[in-house]
N, C-alpha and C positions, 0 to 999 in steps of 0.2 A: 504494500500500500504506500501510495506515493503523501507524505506528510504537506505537501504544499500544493496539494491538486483539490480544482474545485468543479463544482457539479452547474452545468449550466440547463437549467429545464425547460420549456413550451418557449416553441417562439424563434427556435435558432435562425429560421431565416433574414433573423432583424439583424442578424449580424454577418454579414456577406461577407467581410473581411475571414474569417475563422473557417470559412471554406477551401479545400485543397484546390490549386491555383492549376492545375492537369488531372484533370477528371479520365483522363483516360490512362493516366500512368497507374496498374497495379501490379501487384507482389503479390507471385502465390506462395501461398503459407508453407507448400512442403521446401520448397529453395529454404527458408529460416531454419537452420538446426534448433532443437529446442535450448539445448543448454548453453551455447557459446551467444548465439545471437538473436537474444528475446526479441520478441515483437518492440517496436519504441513506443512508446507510451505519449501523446503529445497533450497536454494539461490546455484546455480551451483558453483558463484564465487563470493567473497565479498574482494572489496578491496576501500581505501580512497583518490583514487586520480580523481579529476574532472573532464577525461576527456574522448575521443573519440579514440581509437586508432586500427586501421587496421594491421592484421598480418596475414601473410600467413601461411594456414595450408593445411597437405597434406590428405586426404581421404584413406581409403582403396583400393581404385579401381585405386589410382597412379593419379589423376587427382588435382590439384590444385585449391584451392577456398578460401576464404576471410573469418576468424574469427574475427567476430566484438563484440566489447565489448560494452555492453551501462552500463555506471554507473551514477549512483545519484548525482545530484549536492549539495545533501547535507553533502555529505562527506569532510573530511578533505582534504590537499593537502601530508599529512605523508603518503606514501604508502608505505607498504614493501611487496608487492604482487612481486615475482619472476617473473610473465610471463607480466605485467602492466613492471618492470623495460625493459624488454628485448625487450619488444615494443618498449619502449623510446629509449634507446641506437640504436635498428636500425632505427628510422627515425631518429637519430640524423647522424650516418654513413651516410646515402641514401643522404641526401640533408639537413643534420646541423638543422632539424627539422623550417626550415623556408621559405624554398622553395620548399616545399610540396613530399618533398624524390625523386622517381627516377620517378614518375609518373609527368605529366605535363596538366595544362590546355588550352588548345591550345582556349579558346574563347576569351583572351586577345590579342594573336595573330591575329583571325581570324577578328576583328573588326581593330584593326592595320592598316590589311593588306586591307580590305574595307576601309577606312580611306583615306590610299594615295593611292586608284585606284580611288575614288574620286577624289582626289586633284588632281591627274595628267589629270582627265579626262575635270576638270573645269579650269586646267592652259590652258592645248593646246586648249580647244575647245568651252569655255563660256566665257573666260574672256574679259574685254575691249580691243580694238583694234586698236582704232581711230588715233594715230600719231605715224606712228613708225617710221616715218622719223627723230621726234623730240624725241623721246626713243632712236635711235642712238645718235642723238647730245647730247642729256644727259651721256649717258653712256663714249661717248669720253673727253666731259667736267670732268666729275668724274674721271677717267683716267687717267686726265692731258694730252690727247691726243691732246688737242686742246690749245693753247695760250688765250690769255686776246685779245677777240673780243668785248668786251664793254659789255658781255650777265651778268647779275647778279645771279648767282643759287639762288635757294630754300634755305631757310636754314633749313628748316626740313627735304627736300629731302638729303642734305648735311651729318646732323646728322643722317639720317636715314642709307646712305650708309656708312657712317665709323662705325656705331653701330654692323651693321654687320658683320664687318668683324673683330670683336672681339667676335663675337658668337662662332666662331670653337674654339677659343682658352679655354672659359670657358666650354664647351662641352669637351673640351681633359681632361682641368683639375677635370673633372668633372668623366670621365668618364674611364682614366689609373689611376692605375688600376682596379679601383671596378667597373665599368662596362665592363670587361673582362667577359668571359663567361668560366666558365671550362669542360661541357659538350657539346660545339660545338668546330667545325674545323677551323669557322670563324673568323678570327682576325677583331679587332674594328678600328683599325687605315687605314684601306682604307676611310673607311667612314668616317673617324674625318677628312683624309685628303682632298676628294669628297666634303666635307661641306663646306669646303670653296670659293667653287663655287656653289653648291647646296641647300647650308641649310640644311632644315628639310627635303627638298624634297627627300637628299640622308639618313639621318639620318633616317628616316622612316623605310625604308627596315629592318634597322639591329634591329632596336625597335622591328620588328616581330620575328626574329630568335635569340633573345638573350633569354641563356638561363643560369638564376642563380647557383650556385654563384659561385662568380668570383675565380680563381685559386691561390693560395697561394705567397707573393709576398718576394723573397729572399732579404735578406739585403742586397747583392753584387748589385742586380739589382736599388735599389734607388742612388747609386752615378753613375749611366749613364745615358745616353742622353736616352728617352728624359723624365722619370720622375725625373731626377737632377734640372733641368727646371720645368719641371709643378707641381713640389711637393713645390718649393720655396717660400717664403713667400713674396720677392721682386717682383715676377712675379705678385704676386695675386694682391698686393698693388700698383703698376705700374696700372694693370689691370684696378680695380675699383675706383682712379684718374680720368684714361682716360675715362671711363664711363659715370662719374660723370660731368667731364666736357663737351661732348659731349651732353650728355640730358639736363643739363646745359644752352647750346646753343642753344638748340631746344627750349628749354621752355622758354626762353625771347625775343622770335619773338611773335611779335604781332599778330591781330586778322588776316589783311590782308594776311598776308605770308600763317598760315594757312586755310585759304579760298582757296587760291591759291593751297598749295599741295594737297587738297580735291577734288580741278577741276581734277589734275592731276592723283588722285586716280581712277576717272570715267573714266579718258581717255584712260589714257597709261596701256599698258598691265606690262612692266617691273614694273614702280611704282607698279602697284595693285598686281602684285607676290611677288615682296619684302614685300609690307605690311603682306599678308598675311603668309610670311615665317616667320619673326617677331613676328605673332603671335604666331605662331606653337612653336619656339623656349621658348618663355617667357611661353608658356603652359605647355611644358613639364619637363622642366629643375628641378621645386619643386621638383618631382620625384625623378631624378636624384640628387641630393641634397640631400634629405630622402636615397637612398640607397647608397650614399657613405657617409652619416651621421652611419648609421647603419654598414656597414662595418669597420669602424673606429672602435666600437664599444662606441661608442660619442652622443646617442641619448637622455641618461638622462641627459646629458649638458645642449646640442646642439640644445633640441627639440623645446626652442621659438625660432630658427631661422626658423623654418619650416613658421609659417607666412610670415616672412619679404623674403622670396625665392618669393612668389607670384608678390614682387614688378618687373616689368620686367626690366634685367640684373642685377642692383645694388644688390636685394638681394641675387642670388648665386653667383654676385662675393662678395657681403660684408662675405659670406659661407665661401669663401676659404682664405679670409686673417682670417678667426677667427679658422677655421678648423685646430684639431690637425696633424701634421706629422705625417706620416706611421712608420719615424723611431721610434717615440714616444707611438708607438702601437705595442707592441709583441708580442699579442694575432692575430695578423694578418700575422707574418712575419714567413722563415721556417729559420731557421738559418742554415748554411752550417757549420760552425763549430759545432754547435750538432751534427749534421748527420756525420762528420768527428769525434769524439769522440763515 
């Protein structure tokens, strides 16, 4: 096996050069001894770079088809192959060579989107149901809808609901702008606003139709509302404070309390959706984390905070007080004054 020989598939007519230049000159095989004078072996293309790359070639018959190159991992990563560079630079055009250029895998979508027809089918129609008299009076309690009746809340159910609704916020920060989409219509900010009534319930949807990577962010547009706000450092640090104190409070209630919001979990349908939104949030967020780690261009920093995201809330908000500034990155930004010069 020849270690620097590569495979060229469908399509070889697009390359007339690679054709034997005397169609008529052949060698019959018995004139070849076997062992002194092998067949020569002549490699279509030799080039040093390790990898796999798809280019569109055109056929004679006007029809379009896939020239694939398979090379040897044993080669170096120095290529100076002309038609290997011109592959690279167009998936890097297509889609910056990281999000697989203009072509898309819709099976990350398609499990998504199974996903929350699931969850929406187990909130409305499996979940617990038993007091929703008292899931009302909870919810008016939380509220502040109701006065001091003598009723003592949970204090996890407590912690639970104000945790919450610091989720939309590290979800925005999280996700203006690198989880913008530059190849959909959809703007992300219904949804960051929907979550906060929704959760993940509403954040789901757009998990399915987002589609990387995100659209270049002008330096005009970071001294406005609202990434003025969610790019700050005070925001972040405010944030992960209240966090902190919050689970804080949950975490120094005793055994009882939580036995008690466990009953609660079996019972009441609101608790058991919150829990489970909860979940969903703390699950997905590393993610989101990793791709606005990588967008920064901050991942050989950045990349032991990828563990600590797993812890739920504290590590992507501890992300965003450590996380560099956009204005600090200008490998991300399109300057308006370049484009005016």
């Amino acid at each position: 096996m020849l270690p620097n020989c590569s495979l060229i598939s469908c399509n070889f007519s697009s390359f007339p050069s690679l054709s034997l230049k005397n169609p008529n000159l052949r060698i019959p095989l018995k004139s070849l001894p076997n062992s002194q004078n092998p067949i020569p072996r002549i490699p279509f293309l030799k080039t040093t770079n390790p990898t796999i790359s798809l280019k569109p070639a055109l056929s004679p018959f006007g029809r379009q088809g896939l020239l694939q190159i398979c090379q040897s991992s044993f080669n170096s990563q120095d290529s100076k192959d002309p038609i290997l560079k011109e592959g690279d630079s167009g998936e890097d055009q297509s889609g910056n060579g990281n999000y697989g250029g203009d072509g898309r895998d819709w099976t990350t979508s398609i499990l998504l989107f199974v996903l929350w027809a699931a969850l929406m089918y187990y909130v409305f129609m499996l979940t617990p149901n038993q007091t929703p008299f008292r899931d009302m009076y909870f919810l008016q309690k939380l509220l502040n809808l109701r006065g001091d009746d003598g009723f003592r809340m949970n204090e996890v159910l407590v912690s639970l609901w104000y945790i919450m609704g610091l989720w939309p916020l590290v979800y925005s920060m999280l996700m203006l702008p690198t989880g913008r989409s530059s190849r959909s219509n959809i703007p992300v900010w219904p949804f960051l606003v929907l979550s906060c009534f929704g959760g993940a319930y509403v954040l789901l949807p757009y998990f399915v139709i987002w589609r990387p990577p995100p659209p270049p962010v002008e330096e005009a547009e970071l001294g406005k509302w609202p990434l003025s706000f969610l790019e700050s450092k005070i925001t972040a640090g405010i944030l992960f404070a209240a966090g902190l104190g919050i689970i804080t409070y949950a975490s120094v209630a005793n055994g009882d309390v939580w036995k008690e919001f466990y009953q609660y979990f079996r019972e009441s349908k609101f608790i058991h959706v919150t829990c489970i939104d909860f979940t969903l949030l703390s699950t997905f967020a590393p993610f989101w984390v990793y791709n606005d780690m990588t967008a920064r261009k901050w991942y050989d920093k950045g990349s032991w905070l990828l563990p600590l995201a797993l812890i739920p809330f504290l590590g992507p908000a501890l992300y965003l007080v450590l996380r560099p500034s956009l204005s600090a990155m200008p490998v991300s930004l399109t300057s308006t004054t370049n484009e005016q010069e």
